[in-house]
C-alpha positions as CSV (number, residue, x, y, z in Angstrom):
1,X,-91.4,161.8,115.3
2,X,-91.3,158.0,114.4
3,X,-93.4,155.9,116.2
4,X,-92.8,151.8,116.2
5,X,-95.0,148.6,115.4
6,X,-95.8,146.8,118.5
7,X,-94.0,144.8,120.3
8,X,-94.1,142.3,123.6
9,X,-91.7,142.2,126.1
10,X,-91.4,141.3,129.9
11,X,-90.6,143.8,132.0
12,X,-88.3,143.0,134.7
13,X,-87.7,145.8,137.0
14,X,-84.6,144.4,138.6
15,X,-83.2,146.3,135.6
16,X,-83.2,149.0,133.2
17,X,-87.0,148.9,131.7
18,X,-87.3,150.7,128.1
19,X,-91.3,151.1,126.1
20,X,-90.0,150.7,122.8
21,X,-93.6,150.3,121.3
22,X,-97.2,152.6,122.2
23,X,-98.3,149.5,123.8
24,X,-95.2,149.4,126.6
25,X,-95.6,153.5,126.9
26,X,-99.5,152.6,128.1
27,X,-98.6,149.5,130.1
28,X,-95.2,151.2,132.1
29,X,-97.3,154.8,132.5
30,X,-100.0,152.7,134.5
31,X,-96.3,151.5,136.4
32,X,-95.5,152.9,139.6
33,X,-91.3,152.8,138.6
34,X,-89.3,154.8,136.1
35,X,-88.4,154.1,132.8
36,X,-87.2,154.8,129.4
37,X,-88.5,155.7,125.9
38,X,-86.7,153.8,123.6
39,X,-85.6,155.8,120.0
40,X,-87.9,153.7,118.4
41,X,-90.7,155.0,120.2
42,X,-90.5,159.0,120.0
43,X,-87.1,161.2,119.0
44,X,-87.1,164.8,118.8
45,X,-85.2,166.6,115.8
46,X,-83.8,169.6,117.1
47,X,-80.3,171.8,117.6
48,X,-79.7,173.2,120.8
49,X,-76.3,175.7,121.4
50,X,-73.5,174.1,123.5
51,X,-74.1,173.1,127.6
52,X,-71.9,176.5,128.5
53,X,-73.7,179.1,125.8
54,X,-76.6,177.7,127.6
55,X,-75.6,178.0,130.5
56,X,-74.2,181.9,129.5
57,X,-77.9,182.5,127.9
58,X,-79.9,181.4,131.2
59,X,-77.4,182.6,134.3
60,X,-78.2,186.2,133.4
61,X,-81.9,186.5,132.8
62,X,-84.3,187.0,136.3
63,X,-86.4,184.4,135.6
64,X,-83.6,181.7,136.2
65,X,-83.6,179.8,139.5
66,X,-80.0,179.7,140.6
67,X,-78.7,177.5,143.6
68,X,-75.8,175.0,144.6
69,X,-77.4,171.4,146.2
70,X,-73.6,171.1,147.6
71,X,-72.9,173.9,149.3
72,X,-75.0,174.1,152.9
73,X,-73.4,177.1,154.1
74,X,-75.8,180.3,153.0
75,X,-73.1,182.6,152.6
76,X,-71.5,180.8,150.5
77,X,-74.3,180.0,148.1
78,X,-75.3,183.7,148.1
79,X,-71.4,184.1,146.4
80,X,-71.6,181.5,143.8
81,X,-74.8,183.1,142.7
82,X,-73.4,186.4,142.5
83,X,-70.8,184.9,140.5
84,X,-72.5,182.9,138.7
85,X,-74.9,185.9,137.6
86,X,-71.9,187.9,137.2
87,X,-68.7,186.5,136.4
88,X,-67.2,185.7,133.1
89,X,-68.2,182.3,131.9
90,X,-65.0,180.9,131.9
91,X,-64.8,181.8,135.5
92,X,-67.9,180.0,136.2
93,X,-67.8,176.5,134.2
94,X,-66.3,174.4,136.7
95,X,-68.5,175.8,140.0
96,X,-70.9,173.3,141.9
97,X,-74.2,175.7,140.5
98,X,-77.8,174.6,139.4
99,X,-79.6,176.4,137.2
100,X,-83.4,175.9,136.6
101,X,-85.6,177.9,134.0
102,X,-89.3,177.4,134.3
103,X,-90.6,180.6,131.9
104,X,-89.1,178.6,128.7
105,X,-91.5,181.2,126.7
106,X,-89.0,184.0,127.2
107,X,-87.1,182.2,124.7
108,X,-89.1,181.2,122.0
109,X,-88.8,184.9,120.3
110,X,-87.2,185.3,116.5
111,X,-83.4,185.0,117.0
112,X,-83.5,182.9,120.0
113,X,-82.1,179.6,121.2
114,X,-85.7,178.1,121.5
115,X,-87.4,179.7,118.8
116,X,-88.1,176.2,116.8
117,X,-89.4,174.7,120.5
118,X,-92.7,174.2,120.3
119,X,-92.7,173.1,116.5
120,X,-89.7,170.6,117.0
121,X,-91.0,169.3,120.1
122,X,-93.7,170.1,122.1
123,X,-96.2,169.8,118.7
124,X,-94.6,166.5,118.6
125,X,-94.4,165.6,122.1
126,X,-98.3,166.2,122.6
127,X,-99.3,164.5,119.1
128,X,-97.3,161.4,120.4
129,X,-99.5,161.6,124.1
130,X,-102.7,162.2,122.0
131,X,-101.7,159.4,119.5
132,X,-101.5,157.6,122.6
133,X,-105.1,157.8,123.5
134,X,-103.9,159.8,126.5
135,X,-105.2,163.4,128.0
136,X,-103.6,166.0,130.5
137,X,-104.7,169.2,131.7
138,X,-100.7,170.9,131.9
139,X,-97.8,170.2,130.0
140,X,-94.7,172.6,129.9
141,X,-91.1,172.2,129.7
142,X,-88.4,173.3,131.9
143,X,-84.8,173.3,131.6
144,X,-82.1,172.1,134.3
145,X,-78.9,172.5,134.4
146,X,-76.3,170.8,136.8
147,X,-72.2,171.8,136.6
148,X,-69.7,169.2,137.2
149,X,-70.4,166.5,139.5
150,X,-73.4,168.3,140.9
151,X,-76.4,166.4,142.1
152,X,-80.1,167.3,143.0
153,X,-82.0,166.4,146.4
154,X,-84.1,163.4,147.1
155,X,-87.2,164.5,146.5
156,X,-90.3,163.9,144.6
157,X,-91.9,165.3,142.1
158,X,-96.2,166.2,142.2
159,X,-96.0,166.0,138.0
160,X,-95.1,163.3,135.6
161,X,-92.0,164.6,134.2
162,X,-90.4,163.4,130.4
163,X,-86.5,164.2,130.9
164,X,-84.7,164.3,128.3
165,X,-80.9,164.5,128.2
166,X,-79.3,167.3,125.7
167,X,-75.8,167.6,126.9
168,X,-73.8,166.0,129.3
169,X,-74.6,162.7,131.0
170,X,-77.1,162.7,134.7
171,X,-77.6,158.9,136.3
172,X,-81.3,159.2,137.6
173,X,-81.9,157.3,140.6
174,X,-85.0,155.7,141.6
175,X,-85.7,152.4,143.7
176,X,-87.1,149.1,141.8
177,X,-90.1,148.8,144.8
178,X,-90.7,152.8,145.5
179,X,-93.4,152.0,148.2
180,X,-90.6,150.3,150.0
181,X,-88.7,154.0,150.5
182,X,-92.0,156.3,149.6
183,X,-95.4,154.3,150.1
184,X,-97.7,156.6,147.6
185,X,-100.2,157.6,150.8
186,X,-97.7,158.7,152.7
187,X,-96.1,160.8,150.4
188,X,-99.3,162.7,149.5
189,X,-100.3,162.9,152.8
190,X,-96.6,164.2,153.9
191,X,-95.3,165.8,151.1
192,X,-93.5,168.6,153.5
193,X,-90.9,165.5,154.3
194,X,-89.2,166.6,151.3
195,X,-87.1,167.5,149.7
196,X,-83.7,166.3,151.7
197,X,-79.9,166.5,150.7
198,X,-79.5,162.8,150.4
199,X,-81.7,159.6,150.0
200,X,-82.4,157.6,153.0
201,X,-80.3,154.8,154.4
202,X,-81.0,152.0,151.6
203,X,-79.5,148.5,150.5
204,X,-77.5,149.7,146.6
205,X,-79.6,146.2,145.2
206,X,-82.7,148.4,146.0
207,X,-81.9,151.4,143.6
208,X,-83.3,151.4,140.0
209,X,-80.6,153.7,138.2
210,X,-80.7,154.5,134.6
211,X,-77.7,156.2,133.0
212,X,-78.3,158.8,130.5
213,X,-76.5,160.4,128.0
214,X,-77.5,163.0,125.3
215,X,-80.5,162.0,123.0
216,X,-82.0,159.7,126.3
217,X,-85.4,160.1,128.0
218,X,-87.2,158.8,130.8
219,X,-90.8,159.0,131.9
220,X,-90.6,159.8,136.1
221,X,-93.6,158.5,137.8
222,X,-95.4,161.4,139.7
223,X,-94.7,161.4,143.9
224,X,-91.8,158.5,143.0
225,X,-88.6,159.3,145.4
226,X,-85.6,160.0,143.4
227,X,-82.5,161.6,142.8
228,X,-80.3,162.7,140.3
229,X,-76.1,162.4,140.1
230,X,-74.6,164.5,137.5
231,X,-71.4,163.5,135.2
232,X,-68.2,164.6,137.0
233,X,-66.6,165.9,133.8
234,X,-69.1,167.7,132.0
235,X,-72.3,170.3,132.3
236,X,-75.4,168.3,132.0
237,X,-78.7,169.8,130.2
238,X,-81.8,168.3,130.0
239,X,-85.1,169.8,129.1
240,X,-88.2,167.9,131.2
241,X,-91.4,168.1,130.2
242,X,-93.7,168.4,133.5
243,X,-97.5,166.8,133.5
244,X,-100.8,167.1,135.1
245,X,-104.0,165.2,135.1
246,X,-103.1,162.9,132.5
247,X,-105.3,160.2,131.8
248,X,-106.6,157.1,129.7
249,X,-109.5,156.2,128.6
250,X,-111.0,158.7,132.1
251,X,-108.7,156.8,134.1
252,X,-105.4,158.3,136.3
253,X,-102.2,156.3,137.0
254,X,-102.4,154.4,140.6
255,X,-100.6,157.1,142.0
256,X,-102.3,160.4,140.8
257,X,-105.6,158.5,141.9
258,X,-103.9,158.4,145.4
259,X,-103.3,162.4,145.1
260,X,-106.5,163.2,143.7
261,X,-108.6,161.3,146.5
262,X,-106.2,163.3,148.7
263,X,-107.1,166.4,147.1
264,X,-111.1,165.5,147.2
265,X,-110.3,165.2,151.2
266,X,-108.0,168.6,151.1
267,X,-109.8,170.8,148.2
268,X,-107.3,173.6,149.5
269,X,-104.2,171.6,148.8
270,X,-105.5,171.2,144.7
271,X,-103.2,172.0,142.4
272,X,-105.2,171.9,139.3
273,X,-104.5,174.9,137.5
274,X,-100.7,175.8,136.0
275,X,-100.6,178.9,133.2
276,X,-97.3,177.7,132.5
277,X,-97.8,176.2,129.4
């Protein structure tokens, strides 16, 4: 982990925004937009297996979450995850599948992919938050997967998420005024809205997009709208690390204060408690 001297900067949202220094990280997380971490900041030193052994590792195990976000027929689905469960990989590689695996623990074993995990990145990835002055009450990784030219939804997500890329290349789409698309009340208060197929009708100058390819990452702001296009020539892989709670110096971001009043209003809609660590 290297961790740079500080630096000032102006951040203009009408483009790609990057914390390159602790001081940026604590002045963009108190943001309400996306943005990057520059190399500078935090880098993770650690070997992952190619996009398609991973994807051969994850398709078979019964904890992985396997969809397609472009097919809408149910029928059809159903048979791409049969084959993608079943099928020889090379039969598989080009299909429109997802893949998500949230139980990253089954992997961490002697002999396995992940087994360096938690000492090549989450050690490091919590000593940088700490280093930070920052706190959190949940912070676990998951891995998604997209095949060719596959997208996600438009949806938001009720974590702060660090994604970062490891194969392939993803264009992660958010808007440069999110309250214009997804004011931060509403989206609490109607979170069942989402997720959708595609973002809403929007003018292109609105969207914040940041391109990534392997080695990137990029802090999403929790309950931001977004969506994510991936490369139409390769399997893209990205571990993101999902967050709870975190604070500084006792204080939320402006939009998990939002949630939390919400949740002080709506005690049965808490989610404060996540064993997936």
């Amino acid at each position: 982990m290297t961790v740079a001297a500080r630096t000032e900067m102006t951040f203009d949202f009408n483009q790609p925004v990057t914390a390159r220094s602790p001081e940026d990280f604590l002045h963009l997380w108190k943001e309400t937009r996306n943005f990057l971490l520059g190399p500078e900041l935090i880098q993770f030193d650690m070997e992952f297996p190619d996009a398609e052994q991973i994807v051969d590792i994850l398709r078979k195990h019964p904890d992985a979450k396997l969809n397609s976000n472009r097919l809408n027929d149910e029928a059809a689905e159903a048979d791409l995850v049969e084959k993608l469960r079943n099928a020889p990989l090379e039969q598989i590689v080009d299909l429109p599948f997802n893949i998500a695996m949230f139980e990253l623990h089954n992997f961490y074993g002697e002999g396995q992919f992940l087994r360096e995990f938690q000492e090549r990145v989450m050690i490091p990835w919590r000593t940088f938050l700490a280093s930070s002055g920052l706190t959190w009450q949940r912070a676990y990784p998951i891995i998604f997967i997209s095949g060719k030219g596959c997208s996600s939804t438009y949806h938001v997500d009720i974590s702060h998420v660090l994604a970062w890329q490891i194969h392939g290349t993803k264009t992660f789409h958010g808007f440069r005024d999110p309250n214009a698309y997804g004011p931060i009340q509403h989206v609490v208060d109607h979170r069942d809205e989402y997720p959708l197929k595609s973002p809403p009708d929007h003018a292109p100058d609105d969207v914040l997009s940041y391109f990534m390819e392997p080695g990137a990452m990029l802090w999403n702001q929790l309950l931001t709208p977004h969506w994510v296009e991936g490369g139409r020539n390769d399997i893209a892989v990205s571990v993101n690390i999902s967050h709870g709670g975190i604070q500084h110096a006792g204080q939320f971001c402006p939009n998990e204060q939002v949630l939390r009043k919400h949740w002080e209003d709506h005690p049965d809609e808490a989610w404060l408690i996540d064993q997936r660590y």
